[in-house]
PQR file with spaces between the fields and no chain letter, atoms N, CA, C, O and H, PARSE charges and radii, in Angstrom:
ATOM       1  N    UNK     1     124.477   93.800  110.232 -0.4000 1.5000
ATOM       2  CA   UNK     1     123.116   94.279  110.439 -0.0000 2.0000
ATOM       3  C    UNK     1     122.143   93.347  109.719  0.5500 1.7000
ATOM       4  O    UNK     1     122.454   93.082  108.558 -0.5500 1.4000
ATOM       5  N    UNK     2     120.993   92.787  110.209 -0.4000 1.5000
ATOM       6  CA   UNK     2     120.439   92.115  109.711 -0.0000 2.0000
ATOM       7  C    UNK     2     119.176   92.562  108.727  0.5500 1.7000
ATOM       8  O    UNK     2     118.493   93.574  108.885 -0.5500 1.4000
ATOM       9  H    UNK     2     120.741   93.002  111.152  0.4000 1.0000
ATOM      10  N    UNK     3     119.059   91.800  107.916 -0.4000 1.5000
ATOM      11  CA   UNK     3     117.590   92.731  106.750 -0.0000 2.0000
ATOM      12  C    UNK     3     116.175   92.663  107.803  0.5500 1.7000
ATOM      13  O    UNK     3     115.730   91.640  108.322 -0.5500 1.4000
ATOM      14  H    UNK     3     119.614   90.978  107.787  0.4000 1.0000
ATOM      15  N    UNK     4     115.837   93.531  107.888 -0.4000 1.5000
ATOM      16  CA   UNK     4     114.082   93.099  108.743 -0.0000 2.0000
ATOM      17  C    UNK     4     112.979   93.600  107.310  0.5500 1.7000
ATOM      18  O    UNK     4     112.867   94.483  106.460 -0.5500 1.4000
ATOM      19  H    UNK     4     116.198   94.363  107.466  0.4000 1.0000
ATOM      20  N    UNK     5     112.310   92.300  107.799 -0.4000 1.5000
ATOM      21  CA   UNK     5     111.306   92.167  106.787 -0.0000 2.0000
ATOM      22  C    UNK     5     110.194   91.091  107.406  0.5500 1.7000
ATOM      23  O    UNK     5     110.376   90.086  108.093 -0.5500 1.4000
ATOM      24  H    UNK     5     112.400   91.582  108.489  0.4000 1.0000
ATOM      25  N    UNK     6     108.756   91.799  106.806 -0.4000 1.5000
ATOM      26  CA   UNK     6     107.757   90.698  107.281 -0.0000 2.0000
ATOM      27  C    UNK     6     107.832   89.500  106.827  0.5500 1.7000
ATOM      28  O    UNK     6     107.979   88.596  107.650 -0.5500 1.4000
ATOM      29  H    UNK     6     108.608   92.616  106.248  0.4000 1.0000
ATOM      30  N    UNK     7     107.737   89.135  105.204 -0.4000 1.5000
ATOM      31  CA   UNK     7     107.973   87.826  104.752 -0.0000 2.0000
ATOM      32  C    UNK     7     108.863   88.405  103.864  0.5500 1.7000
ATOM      33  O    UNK     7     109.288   89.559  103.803 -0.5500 1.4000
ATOM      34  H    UNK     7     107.617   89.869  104.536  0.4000 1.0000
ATOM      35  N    UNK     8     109.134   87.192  103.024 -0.4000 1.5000
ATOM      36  CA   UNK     8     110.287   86.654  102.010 -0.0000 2.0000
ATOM      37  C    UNK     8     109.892   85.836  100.828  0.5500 1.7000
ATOM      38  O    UNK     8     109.952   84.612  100.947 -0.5500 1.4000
ATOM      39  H    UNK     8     108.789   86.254  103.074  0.4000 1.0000
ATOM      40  N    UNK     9     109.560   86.276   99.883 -0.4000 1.5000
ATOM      41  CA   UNK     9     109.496   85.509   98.724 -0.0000 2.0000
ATOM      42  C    UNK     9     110.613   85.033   98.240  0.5500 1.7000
ATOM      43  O    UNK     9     111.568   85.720   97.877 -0.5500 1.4000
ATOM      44  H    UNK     9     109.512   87.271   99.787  0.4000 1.0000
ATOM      45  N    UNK    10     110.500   83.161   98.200 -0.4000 1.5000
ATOM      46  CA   UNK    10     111.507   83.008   97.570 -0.0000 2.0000
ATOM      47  C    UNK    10     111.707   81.456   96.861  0.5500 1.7000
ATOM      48  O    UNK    10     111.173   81.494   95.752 -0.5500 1.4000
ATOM      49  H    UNK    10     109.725   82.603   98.494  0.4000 1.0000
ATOM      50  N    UNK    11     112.173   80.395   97.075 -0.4000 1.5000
ATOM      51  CA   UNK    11     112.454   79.326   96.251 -0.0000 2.0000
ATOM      52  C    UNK    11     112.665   78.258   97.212  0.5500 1.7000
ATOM      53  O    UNK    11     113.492   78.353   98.118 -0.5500 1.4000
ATOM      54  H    UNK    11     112.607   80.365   97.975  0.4000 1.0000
ATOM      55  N    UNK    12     111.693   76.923   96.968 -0.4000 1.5000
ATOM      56  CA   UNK    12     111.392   75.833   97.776 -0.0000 2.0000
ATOM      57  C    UNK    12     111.263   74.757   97.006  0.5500 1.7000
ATOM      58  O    UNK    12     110.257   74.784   96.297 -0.5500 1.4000
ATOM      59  H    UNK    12     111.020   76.846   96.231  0.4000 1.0000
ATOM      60  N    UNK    13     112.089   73.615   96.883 -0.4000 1.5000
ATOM      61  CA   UNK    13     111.670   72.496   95.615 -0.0000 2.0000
ATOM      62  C    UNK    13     111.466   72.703   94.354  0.5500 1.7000
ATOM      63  O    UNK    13     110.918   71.858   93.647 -0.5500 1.4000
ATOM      64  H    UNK    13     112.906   73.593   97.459  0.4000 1.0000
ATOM      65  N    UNK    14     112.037   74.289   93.743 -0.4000 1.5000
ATOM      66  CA   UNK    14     111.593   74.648   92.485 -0.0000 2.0000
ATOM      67  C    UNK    14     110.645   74.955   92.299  0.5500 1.7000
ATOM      68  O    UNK    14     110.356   74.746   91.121 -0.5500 1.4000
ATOM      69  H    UNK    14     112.482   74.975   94.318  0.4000 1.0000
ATOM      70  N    UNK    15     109.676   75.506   92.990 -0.4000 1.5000
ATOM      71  CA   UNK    15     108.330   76.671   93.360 -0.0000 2.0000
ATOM      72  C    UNK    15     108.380   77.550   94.336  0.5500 1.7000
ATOM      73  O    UNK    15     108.941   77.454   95.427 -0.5500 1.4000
ATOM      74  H    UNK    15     109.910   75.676   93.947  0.4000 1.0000
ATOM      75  N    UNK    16     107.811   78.350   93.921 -0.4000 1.5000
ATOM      76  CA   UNK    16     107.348   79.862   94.943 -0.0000 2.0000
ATOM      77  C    UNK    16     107.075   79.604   96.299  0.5500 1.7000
ATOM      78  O    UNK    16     106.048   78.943   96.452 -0.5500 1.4000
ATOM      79  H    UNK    16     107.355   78.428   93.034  0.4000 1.0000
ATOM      80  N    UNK    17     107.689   79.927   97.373 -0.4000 1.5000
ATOM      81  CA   UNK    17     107.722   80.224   98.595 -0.0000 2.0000
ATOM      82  C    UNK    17     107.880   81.167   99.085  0.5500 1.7000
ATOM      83  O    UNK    17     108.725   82.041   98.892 -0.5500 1.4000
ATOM      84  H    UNK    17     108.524   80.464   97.248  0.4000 1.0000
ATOM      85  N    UNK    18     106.398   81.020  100.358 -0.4000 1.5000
ATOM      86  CA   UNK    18     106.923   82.630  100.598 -0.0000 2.0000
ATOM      87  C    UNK    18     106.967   82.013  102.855  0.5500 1.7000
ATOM      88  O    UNK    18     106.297   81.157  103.432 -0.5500 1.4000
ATOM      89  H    UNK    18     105.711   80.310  100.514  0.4000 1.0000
ATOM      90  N    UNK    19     108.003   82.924  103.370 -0.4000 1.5000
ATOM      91  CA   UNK    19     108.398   82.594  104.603 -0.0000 2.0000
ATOM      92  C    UNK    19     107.876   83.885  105.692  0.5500 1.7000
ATOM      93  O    UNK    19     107.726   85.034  105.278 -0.5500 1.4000
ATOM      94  H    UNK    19     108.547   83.620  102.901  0.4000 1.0000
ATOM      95  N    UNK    20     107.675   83.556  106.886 -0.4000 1.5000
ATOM      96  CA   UNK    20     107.091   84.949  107.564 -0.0000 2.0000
ATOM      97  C    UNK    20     108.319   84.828  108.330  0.5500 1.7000
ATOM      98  O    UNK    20     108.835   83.782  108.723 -0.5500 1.4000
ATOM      99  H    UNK    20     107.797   82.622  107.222  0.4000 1.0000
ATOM     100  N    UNK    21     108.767   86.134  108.512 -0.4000 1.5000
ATOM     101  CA   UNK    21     110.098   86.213  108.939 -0.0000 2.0000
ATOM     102  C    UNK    21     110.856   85.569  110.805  0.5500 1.7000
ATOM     103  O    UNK    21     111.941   85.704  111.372 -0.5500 1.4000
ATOM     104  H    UNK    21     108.348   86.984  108.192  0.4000 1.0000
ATOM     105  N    UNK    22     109.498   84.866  111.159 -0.4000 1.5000
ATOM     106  CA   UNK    22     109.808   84.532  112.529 -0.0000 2.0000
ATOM     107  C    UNK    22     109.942   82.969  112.279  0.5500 1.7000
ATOM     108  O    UNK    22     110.006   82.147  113.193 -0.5500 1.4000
ATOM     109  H    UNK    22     108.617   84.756  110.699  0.4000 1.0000
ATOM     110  N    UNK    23     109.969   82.728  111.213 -0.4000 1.5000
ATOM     111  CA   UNK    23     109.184   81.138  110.722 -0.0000 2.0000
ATOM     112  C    UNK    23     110.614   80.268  109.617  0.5500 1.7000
ATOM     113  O    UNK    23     110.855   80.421  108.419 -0.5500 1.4000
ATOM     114  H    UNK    23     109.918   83.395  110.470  0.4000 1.0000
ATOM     115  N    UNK    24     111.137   79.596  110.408 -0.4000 1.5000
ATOM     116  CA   UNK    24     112.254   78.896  109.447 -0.0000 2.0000
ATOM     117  C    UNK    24     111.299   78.159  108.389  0.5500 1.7000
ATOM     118  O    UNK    24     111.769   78.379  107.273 -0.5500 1.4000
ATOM     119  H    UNK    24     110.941   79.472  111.381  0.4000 1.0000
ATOM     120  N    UNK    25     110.318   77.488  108.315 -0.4000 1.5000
ATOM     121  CA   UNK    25     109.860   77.024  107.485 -0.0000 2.0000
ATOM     122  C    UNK    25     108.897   77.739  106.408  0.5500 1.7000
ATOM     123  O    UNK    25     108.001   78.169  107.134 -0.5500 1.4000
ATOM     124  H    UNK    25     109.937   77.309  109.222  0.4000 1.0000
ATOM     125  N    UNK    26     108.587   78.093  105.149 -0.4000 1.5000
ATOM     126  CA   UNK    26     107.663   78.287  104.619 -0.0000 2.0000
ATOM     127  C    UNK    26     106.030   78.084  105.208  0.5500 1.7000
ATOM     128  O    UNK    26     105.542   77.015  105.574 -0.5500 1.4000
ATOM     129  H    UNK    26     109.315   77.744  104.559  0.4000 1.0000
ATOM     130  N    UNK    27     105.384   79.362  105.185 -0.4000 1.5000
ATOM     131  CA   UNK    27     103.723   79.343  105.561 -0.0000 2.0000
ATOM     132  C    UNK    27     103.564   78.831  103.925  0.5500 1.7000
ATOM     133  O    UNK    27     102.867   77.817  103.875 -0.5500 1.4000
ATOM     134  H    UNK    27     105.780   80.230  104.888  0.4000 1.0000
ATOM     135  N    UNK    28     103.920   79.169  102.924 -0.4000 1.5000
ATOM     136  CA   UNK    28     102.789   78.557  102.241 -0.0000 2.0000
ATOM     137  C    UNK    28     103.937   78.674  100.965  0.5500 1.7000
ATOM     138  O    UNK    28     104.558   79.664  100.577 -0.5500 1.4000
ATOM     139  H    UNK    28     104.486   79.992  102.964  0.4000 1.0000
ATOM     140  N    UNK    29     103.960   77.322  100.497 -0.4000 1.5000
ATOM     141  CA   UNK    29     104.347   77.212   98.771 -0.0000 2.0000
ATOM     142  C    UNK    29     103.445   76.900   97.974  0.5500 1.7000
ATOM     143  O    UNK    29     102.602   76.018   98.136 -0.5500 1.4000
ATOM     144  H    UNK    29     103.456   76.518  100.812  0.4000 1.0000
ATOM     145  N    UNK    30     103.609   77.794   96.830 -0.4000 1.5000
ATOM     146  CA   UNK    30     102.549   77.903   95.541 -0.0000 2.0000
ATOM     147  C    UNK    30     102.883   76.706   94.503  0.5500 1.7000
ATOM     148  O    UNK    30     104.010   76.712   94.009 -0.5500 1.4000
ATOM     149  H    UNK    30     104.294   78.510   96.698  0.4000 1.0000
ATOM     150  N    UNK    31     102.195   75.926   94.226 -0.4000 1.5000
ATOM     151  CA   UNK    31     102.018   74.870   93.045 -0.0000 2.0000
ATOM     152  C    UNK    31     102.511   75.410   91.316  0.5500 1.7000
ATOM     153  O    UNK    31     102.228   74.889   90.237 -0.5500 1.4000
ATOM     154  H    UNK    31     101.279   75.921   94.627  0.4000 1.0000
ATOM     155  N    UNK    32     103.346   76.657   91.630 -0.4000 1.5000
ATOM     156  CA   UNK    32     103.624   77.004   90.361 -0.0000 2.0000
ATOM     157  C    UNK    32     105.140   76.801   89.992  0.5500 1.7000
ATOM     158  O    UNK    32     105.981   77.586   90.433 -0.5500 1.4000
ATOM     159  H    UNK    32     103.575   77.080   92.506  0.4000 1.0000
ATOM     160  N    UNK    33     105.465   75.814   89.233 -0.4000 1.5000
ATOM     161  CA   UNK    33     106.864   75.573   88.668 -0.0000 2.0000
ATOM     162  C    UNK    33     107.966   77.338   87.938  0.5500 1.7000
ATOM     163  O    UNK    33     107.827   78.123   87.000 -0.5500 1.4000
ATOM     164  H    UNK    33     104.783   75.177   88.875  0.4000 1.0000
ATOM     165  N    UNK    34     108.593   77.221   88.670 -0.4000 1.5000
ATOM     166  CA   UNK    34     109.516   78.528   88.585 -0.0000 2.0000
ATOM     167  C    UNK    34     109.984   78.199   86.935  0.5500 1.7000
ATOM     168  O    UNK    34     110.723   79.089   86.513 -0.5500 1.4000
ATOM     169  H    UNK    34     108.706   76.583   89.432  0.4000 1.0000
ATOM     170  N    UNK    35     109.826   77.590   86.374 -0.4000 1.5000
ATOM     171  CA   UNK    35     110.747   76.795   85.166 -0.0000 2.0000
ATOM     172  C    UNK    35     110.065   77.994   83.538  0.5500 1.7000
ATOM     173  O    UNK    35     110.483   78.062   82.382 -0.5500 1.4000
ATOM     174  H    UNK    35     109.226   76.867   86.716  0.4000 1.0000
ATOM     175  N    UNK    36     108.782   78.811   84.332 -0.4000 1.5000
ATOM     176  CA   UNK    36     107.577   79.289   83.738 -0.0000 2.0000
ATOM     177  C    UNK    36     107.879   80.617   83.972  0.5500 1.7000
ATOM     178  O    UNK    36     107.278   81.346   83.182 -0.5500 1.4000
ATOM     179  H    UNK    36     108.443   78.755   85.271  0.4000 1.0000
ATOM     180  N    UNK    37     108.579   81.206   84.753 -0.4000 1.5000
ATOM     181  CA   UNK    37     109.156   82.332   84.971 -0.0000 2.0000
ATOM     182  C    UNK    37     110.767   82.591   83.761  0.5500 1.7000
ATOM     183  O    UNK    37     111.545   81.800   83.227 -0.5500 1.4000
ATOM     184  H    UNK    37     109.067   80.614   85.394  0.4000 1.0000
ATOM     185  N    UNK    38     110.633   84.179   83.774 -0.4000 1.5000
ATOM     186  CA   UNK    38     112.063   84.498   82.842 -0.0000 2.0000
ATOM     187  C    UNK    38     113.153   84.307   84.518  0.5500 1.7000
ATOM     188  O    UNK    38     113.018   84.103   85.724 -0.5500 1.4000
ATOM     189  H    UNK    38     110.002   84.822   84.208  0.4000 1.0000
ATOM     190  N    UNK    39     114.213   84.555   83.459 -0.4000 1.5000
ATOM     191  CA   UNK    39     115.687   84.121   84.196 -0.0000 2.0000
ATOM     192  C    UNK    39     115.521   84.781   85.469  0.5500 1.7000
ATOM     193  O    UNK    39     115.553   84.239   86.574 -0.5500 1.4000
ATOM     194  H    UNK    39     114.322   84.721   82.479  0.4000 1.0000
ATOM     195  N    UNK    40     115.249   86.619   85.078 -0.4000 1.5000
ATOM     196  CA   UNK    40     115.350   87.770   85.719 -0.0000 2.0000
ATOM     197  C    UNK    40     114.698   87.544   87.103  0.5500 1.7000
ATOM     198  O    UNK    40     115.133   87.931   88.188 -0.5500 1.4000
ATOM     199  H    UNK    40     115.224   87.059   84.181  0.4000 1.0000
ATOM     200  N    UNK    41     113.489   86.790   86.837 -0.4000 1.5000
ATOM     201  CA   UNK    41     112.454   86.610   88.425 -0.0000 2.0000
ATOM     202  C    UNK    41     113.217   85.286   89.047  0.5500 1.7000
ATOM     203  O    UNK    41     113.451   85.284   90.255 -0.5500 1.4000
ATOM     204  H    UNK    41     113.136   86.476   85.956  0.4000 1.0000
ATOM     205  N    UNK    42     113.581   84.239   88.293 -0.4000 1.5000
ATOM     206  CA   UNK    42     114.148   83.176   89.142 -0.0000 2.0000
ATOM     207  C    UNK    42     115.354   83.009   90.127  0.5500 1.7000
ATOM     208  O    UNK    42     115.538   82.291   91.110 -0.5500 1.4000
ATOM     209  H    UNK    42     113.391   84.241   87.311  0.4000 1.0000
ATOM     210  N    UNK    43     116.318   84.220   89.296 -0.4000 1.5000
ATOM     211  CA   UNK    43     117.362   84.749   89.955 -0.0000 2.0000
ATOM     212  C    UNK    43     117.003   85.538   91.133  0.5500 1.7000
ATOM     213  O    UNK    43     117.681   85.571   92.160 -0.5500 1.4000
ATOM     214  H    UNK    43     116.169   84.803   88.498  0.4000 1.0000
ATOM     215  N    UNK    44     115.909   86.171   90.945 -0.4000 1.5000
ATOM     216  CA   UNK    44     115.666   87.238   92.403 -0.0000 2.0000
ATOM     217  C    UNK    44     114.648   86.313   93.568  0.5500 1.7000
ATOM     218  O    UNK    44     114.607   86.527   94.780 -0.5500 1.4000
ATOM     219  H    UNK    44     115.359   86.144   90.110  0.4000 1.0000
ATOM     220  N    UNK    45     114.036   85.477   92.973 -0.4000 1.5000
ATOM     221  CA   UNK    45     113.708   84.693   93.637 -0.0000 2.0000
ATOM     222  C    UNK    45     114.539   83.947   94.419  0.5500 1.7000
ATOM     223  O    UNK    45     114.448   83.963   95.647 -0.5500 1.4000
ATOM     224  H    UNK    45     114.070   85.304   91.989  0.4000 1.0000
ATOM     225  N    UNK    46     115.512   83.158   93.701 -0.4000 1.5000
ATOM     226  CA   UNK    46     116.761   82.571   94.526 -0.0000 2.0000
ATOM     227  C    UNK    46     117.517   83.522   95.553  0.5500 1.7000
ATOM     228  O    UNK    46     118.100   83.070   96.538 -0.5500 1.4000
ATOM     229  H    UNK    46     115.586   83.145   92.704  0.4000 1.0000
ATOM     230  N    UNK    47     117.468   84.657   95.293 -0.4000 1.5000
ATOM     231  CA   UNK    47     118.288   85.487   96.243 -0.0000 2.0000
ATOM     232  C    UNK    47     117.253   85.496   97.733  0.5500 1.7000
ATOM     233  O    UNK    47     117.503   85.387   98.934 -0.5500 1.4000
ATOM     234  H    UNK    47     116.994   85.024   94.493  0.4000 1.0000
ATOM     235  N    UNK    48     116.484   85.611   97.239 -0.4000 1.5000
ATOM     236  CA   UNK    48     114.909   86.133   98.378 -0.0000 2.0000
ATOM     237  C    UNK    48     114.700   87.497   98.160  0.5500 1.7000
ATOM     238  O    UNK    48     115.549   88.378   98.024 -0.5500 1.4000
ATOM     239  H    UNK    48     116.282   85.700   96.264  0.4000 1.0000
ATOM     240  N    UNK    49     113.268   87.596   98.138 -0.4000 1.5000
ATOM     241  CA   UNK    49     112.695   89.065   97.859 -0.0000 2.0000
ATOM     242  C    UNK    49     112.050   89.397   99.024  0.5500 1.7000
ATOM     243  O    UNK    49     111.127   88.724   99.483 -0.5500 1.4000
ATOM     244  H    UNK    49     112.578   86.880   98.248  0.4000 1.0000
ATOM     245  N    UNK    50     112.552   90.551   99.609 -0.4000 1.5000
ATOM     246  CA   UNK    50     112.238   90.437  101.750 -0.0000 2.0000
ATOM     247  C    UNK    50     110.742   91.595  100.720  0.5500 1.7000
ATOM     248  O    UNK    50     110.740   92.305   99.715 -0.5500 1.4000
ATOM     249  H    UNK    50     113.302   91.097   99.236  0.4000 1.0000
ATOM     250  N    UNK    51     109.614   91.116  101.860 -0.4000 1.5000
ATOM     251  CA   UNK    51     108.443   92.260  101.303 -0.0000 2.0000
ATOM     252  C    UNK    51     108.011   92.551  102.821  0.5500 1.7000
ATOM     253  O    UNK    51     107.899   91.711  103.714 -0.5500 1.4000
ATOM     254  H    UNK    51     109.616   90.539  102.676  0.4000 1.0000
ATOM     255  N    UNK    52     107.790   93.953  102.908 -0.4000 1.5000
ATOM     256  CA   UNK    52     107.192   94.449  104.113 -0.0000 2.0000
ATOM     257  C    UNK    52     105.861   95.069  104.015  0.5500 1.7000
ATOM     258  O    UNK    52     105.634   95.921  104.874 -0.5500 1.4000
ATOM     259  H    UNK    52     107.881   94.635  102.182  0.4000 1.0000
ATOM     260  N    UNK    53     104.957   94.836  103.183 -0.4000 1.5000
ATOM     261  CA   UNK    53     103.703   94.788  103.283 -0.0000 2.0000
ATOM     262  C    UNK    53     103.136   93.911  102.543  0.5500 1.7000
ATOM     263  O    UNK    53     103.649   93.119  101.753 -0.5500 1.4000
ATOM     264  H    UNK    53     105.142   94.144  102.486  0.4000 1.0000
ATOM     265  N    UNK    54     101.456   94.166  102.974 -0.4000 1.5000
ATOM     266  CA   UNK    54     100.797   93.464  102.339 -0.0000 2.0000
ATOM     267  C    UNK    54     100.302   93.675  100.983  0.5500 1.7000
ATOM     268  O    UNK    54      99.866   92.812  100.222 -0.5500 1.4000
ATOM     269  H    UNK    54     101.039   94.809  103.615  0.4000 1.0000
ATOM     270  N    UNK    55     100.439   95.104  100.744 -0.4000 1.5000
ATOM     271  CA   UNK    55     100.511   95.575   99.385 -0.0000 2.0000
ATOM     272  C    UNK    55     101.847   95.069   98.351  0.5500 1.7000
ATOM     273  O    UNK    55     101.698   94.610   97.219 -0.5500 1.4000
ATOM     274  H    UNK    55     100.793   95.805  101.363  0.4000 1.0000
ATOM     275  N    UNK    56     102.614   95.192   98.757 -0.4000 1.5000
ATOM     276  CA   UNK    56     103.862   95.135   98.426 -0.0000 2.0000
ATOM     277  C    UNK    56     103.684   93.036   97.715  0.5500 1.7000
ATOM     278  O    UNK    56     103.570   92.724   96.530 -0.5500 1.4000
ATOM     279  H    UNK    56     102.735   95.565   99.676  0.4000 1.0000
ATOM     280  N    UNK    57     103.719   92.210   98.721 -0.4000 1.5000
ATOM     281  CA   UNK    57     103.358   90.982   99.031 -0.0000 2.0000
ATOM     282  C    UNK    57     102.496   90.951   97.992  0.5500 1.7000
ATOM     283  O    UNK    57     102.999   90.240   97.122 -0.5500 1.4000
ATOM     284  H    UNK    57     103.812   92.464   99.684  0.4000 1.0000
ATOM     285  N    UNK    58     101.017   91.541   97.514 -0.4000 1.5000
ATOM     286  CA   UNK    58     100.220   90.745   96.365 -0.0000 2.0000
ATOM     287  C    UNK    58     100.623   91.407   95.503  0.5500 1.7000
ATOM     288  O    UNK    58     100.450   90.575   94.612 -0.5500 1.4000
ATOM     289  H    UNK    58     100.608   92.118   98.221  0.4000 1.0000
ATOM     290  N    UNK    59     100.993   92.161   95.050 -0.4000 1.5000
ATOM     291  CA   UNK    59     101.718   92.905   93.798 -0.0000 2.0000
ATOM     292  C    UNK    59     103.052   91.688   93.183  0.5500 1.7000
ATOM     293  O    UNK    59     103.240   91.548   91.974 -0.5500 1.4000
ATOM     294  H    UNK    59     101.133   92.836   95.774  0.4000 1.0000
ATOM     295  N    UNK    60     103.680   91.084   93.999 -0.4000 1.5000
ATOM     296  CA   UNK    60     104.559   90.373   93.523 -0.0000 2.0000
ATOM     297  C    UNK    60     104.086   88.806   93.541  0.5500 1.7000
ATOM     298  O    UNK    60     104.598   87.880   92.913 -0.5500 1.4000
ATOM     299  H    UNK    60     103.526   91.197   94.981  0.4000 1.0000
ATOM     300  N    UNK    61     103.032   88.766   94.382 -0.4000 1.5000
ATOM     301  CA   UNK    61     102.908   87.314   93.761 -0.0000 2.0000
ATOM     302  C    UNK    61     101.270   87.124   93.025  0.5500 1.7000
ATOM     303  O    UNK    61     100.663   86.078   93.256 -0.5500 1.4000
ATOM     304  H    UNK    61     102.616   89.519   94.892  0.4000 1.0000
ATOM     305  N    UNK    62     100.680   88.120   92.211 -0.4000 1.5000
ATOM     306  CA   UNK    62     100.550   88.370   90.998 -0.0000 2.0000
ATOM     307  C    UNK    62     101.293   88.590   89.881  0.5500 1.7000
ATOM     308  O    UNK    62     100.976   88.114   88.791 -0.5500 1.4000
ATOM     309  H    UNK    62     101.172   88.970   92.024  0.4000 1.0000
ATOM     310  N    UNK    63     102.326   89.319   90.064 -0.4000 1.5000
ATOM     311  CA   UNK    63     103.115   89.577   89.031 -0.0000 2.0000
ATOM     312  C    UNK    63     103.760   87.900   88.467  0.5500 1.7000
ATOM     313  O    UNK    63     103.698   87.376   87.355 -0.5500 1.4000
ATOM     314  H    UNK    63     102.584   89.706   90.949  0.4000 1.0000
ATOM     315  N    UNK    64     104.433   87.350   89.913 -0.4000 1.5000
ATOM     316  CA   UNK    64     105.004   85.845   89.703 -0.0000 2.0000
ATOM     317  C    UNK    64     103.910   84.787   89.272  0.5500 1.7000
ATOM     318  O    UNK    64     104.264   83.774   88.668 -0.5500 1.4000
ATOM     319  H    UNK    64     104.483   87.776   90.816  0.4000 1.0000
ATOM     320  N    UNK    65     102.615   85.011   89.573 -0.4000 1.5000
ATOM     321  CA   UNK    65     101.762   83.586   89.576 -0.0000 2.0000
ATOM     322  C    UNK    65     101.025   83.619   88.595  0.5500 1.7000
ATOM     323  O    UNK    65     100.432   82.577   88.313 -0.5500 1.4000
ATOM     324  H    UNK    65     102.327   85.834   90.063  0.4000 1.0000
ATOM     325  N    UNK    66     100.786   85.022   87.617 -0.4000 1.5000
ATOM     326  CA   UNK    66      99.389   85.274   86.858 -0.0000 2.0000
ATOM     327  C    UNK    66     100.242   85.200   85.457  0.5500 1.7000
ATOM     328  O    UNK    66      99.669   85.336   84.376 -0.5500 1.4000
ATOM     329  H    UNK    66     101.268   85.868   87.846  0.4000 1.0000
């Protein structure tokens, strides 16, 4: 069964990427070095974090970018 999700936060060159789920490539990577994050977010980042809203979506990349 496959995960459905709008986008995907997750890990691109060692920064924040986030993917829209119809889209093999990243819409948009953030200029912020993951190296600045604890273990806990880099690890879940590497896994991918599927987000299905848009609420959902700025809550976590505030939490990751600020």
């Amino acid at each position: 069964m496959a995960l459905c999700f709008t986008f995907l936060l997750g890990l691109r060159d060692g920064q924040i990427a986030l993917w829209s789920s119809d889209n093999p490539e990243p819409v948009k990577v953030f200029p912020y070095p993951v190296s600045m994050l604890p273990q806990e977010a880099v690890d879940a980042l590497e896994k991918g974090i599927p987000i299905e809203s848009e609420d959902d979506l700025r809550k976590l990349i505030q939490q990751y970018l600020s």
